[in-house]
Biopython code that builds the backbone (N, CA, C, O; Angstrom):
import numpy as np
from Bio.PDB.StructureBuilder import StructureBuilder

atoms = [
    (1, "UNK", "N", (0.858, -1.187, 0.000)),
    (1, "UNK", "CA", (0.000, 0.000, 0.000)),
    (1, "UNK", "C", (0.895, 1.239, 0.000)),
    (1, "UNK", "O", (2.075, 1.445, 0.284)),
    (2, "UNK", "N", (-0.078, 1.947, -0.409)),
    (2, "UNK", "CA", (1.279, 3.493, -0.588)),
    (2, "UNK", "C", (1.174, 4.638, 0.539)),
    (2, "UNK", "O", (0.148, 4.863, 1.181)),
    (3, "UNK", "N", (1.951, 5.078, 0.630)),
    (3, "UNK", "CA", (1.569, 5.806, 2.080)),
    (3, "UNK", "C", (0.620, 7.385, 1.544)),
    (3, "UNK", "O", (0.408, 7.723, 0.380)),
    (4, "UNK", "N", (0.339, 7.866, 2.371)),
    (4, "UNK", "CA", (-1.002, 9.108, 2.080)),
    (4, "UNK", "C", (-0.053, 10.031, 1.129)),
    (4, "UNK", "O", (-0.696, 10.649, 0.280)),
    (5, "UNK", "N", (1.412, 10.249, 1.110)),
    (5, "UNK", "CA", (1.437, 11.375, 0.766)),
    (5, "UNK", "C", (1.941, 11.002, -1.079)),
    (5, "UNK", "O", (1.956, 11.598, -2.156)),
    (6, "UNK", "N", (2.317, 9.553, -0.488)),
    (6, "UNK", "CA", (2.970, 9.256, -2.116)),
    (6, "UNK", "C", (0.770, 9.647, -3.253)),
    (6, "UNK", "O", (0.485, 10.273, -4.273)),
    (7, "UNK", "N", (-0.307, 8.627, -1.970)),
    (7, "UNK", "CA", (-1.310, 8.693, -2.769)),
    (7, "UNK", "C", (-1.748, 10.137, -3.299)),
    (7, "UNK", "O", (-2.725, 10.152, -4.047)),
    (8, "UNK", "N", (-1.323, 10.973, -3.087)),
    (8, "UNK", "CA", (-2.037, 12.414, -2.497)),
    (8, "UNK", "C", (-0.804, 12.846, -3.953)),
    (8, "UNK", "O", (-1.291, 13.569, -4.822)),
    (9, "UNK", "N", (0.618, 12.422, -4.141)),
    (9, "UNK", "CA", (1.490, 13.019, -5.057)),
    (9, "UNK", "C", (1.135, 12.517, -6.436)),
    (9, "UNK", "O", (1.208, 13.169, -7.478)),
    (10, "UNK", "N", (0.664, 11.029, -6.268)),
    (10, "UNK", "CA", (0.019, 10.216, -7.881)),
    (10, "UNK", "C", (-1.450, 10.744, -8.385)),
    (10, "UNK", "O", (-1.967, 10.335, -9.426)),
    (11, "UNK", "N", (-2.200, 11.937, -7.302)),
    (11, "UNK", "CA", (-3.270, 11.894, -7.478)),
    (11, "UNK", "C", (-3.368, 13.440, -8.191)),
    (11, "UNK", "O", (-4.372, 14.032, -8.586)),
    (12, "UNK", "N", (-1.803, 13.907, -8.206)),
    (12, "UNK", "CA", (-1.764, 15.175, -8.281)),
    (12, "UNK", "C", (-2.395, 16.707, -7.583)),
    (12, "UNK", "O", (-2.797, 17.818, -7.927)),
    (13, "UNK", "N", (-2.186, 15.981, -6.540)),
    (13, "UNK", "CA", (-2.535, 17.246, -5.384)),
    (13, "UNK", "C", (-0.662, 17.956, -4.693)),
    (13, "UNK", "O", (0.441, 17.424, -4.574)),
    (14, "UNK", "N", (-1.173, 19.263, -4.426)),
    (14, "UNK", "CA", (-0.225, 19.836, -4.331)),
    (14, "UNK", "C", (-0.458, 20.179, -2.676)),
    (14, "UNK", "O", (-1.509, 20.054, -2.048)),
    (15, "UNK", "N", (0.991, 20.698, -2.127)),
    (15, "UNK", "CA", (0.675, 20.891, -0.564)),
    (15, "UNK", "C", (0.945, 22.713, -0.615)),
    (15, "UNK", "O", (1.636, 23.429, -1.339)),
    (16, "UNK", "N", (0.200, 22.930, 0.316)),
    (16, "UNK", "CA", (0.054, 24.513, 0.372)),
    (16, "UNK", "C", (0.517, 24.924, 1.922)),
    (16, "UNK", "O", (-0.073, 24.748, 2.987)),
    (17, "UNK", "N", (1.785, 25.530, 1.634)),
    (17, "UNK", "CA", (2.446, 25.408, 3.532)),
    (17, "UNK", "C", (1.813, 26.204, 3.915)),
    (17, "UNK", "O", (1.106, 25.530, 4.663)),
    (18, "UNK", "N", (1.330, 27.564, 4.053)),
    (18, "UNK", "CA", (0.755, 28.294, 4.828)),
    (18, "UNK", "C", (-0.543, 27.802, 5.506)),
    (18, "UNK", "O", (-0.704, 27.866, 6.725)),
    (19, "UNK", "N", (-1.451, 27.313, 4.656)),
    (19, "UNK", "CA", (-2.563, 26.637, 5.040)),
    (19, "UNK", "C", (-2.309, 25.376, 5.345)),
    (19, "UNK", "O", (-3.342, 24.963, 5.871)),
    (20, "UNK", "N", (-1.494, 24.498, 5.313)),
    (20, "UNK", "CA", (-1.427, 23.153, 5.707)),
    (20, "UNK", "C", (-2.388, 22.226, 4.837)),
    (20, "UNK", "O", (-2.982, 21.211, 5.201)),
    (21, "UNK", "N", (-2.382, 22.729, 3.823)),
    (21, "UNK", "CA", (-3.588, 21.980, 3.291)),
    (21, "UNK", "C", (-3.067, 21.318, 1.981)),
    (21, "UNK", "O", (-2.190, 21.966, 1.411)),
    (22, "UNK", "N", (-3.471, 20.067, 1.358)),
    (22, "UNK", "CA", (-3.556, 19.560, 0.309)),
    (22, "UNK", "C", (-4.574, 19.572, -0.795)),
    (22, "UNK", "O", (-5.445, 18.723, -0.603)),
    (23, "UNK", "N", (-4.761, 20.405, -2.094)),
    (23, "UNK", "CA", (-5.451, 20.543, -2.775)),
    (23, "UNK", "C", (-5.125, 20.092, -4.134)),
    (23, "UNK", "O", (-3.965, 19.968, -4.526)),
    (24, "UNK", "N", (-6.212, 19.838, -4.879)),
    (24, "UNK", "CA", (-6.259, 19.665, -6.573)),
    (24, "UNK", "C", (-6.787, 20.285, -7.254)),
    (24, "UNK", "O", (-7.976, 19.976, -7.184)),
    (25, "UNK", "N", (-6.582, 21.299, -8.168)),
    (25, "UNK", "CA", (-7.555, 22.185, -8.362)),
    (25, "UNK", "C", (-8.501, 21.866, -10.235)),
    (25, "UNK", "O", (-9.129, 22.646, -10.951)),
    (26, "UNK", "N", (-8.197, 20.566, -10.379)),
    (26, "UNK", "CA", (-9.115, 19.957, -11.495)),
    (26, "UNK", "C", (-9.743, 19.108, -10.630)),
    (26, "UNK", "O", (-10.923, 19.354, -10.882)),
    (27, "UNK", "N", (-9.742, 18.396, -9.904)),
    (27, "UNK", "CA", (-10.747, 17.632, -9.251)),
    (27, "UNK", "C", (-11.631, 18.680, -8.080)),
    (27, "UNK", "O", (-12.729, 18.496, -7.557)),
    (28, "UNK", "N", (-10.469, 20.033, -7.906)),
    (28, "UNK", "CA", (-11.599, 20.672, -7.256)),
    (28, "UNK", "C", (-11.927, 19.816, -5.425)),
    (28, "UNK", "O", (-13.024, 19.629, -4.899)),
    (29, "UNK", "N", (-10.874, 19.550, -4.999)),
    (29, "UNK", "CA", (-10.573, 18.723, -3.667)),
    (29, "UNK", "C", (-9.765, 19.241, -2.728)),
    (29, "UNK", "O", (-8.633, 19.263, -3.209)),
    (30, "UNK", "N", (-9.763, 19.746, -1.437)),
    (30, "UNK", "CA", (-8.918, 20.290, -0.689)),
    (30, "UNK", "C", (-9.401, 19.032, 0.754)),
    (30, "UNK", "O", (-10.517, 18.612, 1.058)),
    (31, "UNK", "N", (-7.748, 18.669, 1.501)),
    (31, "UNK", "CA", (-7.702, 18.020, 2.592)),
    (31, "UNK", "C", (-7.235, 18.502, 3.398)),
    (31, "UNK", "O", (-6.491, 19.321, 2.856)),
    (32, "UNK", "N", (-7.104, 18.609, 4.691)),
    (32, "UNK", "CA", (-6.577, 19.767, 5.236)),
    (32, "UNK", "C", (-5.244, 18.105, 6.469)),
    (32, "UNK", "O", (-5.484, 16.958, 6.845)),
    (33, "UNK", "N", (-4.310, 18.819, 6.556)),
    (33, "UNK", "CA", (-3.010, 17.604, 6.786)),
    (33, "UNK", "C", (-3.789, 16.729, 8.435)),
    (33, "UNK", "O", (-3.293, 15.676, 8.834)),
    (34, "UNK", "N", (-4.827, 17.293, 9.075)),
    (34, "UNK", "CA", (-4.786, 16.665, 10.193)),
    (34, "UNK", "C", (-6.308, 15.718, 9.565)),
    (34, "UNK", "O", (-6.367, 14.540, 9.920)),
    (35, "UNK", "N", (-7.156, 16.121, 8.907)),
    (35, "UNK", "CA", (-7.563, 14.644, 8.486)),
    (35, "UNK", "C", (-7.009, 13.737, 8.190)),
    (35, "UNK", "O", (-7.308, 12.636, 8.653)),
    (36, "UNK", "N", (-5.795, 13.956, 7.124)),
    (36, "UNK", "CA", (-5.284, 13.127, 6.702)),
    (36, "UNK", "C", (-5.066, 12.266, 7.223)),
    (36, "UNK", "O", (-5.602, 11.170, 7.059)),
    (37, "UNK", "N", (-3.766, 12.694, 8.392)),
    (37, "UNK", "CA", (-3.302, 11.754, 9.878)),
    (37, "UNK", "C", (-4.541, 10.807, 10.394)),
    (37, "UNK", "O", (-4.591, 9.600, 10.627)),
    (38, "UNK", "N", (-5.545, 11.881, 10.477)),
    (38, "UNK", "CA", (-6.680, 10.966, 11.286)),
    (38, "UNK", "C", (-7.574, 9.870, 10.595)),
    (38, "UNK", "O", (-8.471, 9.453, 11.328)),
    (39, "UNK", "N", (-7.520, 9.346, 9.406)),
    (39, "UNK", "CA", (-8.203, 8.613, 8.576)),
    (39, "UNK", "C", (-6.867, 7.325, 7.555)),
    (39, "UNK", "O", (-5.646, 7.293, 7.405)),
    (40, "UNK", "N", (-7.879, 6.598, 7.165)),
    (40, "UNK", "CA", (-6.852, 5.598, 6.991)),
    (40, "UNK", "C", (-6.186, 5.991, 5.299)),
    (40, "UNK", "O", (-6.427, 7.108, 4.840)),
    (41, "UNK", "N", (-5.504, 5.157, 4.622)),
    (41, "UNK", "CA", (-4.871, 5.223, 3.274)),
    (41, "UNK", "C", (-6.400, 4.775, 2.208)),
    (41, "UNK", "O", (-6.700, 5.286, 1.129)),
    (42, "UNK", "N", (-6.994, 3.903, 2.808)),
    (42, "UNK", "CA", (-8.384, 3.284, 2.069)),
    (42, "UNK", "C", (-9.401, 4.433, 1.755)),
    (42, "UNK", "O", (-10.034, 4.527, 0.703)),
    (43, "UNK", "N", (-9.490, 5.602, 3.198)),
    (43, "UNK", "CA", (-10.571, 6.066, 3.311)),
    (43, "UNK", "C", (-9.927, 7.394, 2.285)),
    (43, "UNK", "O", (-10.756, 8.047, 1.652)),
    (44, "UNK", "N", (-8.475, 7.740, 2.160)),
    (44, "UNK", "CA", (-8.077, 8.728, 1.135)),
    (44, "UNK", "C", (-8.356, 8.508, 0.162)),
    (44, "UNK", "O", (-9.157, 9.229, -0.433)),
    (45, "UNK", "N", (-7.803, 7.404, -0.405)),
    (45, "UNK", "CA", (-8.074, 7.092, -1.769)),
    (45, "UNK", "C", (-9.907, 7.113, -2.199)),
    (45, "UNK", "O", (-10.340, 7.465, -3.296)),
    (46, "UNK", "N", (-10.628, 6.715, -1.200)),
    (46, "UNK", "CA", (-11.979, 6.614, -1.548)),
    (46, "UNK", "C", (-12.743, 8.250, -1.482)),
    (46, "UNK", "O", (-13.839, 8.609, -1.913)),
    (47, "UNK", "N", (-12.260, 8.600, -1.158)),
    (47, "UNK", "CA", (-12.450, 10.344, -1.093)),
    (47, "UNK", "C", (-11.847, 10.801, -2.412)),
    (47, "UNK", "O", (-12.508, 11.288, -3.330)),
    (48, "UNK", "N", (-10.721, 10.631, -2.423)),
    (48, "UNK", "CA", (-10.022, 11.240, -4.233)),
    (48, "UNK", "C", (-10.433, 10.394, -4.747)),
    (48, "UNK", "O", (-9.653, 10.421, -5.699)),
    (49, "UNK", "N", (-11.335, 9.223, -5.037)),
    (49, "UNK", "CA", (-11.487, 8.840, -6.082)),
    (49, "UNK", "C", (-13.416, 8.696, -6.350)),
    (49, "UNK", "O", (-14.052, 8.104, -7.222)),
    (50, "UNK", "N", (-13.961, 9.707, -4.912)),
    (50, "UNK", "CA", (-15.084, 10.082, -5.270)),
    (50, "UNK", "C", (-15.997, 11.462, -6.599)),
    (50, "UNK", "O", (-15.840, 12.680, -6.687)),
    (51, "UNK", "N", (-16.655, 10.754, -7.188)),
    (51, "UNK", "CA", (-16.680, 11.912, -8.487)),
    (51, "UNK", "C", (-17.209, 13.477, -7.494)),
    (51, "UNK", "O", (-17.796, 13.569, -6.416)),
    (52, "UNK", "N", (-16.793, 14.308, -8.243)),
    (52, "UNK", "CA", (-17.146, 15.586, -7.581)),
    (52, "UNK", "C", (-18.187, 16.544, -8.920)),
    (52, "UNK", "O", (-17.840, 17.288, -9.837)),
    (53, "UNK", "N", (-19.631, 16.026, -8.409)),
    (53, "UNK", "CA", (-20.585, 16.557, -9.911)),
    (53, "UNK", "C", (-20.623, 17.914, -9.213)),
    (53, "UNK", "O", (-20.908, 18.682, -10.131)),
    (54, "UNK", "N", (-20.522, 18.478, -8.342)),
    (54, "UNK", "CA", (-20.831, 19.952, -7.817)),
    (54, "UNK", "C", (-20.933, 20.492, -8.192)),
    (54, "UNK", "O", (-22.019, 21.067, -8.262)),
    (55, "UNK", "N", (-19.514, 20.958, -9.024)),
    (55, "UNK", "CA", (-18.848, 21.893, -9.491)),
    (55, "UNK", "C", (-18.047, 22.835, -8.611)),
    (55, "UNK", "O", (-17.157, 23.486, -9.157)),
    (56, "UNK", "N", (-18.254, 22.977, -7.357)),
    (56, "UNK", "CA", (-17.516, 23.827, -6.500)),
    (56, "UNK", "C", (-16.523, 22.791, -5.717)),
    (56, "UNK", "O", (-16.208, 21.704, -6.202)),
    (57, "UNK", "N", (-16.058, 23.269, -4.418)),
    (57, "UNK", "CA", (-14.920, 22.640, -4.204)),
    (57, "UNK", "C", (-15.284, 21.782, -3.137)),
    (57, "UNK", "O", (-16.144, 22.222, -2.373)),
    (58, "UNK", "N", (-14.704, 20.369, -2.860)),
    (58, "UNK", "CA", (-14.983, 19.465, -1.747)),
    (58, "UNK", "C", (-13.708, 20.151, -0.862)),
    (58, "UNK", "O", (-12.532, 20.450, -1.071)),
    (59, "UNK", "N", (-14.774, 20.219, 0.364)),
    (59, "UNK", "CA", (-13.385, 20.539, 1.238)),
    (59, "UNK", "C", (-13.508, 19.451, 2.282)),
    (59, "UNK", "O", (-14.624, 18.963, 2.459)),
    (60, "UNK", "N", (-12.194, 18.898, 3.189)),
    (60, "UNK", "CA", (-12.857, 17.747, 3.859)),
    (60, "UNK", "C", (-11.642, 18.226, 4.988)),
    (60, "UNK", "O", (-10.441, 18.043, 4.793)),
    (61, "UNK", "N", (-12.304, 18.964, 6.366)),
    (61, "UNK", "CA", (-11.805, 19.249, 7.436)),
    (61, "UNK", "C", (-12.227, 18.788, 8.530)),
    (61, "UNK", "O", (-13.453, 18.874, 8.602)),
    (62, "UNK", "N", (-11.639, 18.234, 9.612)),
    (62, "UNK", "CA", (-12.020, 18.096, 11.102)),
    (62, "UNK", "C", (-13.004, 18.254, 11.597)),
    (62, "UNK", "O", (-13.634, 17.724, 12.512)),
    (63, "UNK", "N", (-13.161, 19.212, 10.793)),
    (63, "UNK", "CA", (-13.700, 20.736, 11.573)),
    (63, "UNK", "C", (-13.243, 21.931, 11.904)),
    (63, "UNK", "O", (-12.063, 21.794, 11.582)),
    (64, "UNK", "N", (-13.351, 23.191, 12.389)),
    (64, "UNK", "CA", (-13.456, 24.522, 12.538)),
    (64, "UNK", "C", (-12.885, 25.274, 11.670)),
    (64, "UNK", "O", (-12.300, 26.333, 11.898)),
    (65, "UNK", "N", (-13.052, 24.703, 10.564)),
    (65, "UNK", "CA", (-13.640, 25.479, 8.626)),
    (65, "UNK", "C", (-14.507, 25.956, 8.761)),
    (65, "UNK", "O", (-15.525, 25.264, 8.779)),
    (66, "UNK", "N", (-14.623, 27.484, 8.943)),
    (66, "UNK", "CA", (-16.070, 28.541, 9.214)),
    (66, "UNK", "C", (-15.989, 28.750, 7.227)),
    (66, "UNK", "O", (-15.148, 28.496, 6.365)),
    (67, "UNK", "N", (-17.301, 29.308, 7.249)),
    (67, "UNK", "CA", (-17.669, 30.031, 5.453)),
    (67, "UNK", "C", (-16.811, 30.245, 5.587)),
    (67, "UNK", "O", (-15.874, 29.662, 5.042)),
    (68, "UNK", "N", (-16.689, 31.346, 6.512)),
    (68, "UNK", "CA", (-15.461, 32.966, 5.753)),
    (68, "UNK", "C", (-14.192, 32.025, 5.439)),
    (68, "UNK", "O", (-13.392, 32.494, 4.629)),
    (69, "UNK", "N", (-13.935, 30.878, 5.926)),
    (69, "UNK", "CA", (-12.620, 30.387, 5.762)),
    (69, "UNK", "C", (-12.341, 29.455, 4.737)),
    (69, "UNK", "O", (-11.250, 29.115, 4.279)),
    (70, "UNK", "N", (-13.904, 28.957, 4.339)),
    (70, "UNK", "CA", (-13.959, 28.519, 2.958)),
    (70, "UNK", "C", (-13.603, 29.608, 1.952)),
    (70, "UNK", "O", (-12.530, 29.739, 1.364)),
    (71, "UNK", "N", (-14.406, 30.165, 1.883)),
    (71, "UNK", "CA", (-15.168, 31.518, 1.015)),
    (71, "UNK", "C", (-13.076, 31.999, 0.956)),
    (71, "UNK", "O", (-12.552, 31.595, -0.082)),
    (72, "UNK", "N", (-12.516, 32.425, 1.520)),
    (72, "UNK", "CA", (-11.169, 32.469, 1.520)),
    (72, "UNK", "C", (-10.457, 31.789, 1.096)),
    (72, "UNK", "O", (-10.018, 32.314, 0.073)),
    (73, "UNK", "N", (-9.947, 30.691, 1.286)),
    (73, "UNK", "CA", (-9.106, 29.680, 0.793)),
    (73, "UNK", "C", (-9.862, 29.382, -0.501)),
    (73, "UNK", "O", (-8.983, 29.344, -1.362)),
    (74, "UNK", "N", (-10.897, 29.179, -1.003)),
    (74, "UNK", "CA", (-11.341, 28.823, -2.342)),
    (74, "UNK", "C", (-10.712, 30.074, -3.612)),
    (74, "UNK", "O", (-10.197, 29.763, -4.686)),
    (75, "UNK", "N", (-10.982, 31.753, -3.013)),
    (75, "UNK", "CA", (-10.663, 32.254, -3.351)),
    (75, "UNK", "C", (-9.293, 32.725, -3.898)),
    (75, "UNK", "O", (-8.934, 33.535, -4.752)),
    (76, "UNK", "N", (-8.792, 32.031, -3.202)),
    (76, "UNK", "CA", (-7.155, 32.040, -2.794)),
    (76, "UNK", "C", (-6.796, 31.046, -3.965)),
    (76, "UNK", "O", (-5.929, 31.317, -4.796)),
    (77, "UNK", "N", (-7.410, 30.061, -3.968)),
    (77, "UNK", "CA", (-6.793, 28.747, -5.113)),
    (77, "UNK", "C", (-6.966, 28.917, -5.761)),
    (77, "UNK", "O", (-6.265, 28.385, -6.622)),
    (78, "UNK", "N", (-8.328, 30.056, -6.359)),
    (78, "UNK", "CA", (-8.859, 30.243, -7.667)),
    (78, "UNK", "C", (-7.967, 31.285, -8.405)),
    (78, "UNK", "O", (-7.582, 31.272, -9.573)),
    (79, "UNK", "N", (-7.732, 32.228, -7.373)),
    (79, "UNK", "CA", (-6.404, 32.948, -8.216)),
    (79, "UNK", "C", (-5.150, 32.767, -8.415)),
    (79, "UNK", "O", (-4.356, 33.295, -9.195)),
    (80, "UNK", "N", (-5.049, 31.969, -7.634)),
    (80, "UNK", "CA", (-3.373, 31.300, -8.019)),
    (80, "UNK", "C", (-3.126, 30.486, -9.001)),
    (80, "UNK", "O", (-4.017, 29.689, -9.295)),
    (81, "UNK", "N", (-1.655, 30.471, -9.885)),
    (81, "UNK", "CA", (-1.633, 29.988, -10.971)),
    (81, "UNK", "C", (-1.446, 28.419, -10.835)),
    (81, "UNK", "O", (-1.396, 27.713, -11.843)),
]
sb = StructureBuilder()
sb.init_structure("model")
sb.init_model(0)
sb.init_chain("A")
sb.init_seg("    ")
for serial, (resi, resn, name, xyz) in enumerate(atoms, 1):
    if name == "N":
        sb.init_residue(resn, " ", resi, " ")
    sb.init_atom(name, np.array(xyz, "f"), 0.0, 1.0, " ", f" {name:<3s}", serial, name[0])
structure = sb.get_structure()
């Protein structure tokens, strides 16, 4: 089995140091590093390899991700190259 970060590097997600967070911005997926820890290699892969019909962004945190902190960080990814 591959460990989270090799799955997270084949899946083409990038790590964002300020935020601690792991995102993709064609699948439109952000993980934030302490789920990660807290969930298994099975339950990652079954998350990145859930379809995302939304169109907006899956974010998958702990918890204490307020809007404004969505509404921010989405904003943030959307303008970056």
């Amino acid at each position: 089995m591959k460990t989270k970060k090799e799955i997270l590097n084949s899946n083409n997600f990038q790590y964002h140091f300020n935020r601690d967070i792991y995102y993709n911005k064609q699948s439109k997926k952000i993980f934030s590093t302490e789920i990660i820890q807290d969930n298994t290699e099975d339950w990652l892969v079954d998350k990145i390899q859930e379809k995302n019909n939304t169109g907006s962004w899956q974010i998958y945190f702990n918890g204490g991700c307020t809007l404004d902190m969505k509404k921010e960080l989405i904003s943030e990814l959307n303008s970056s190259s």
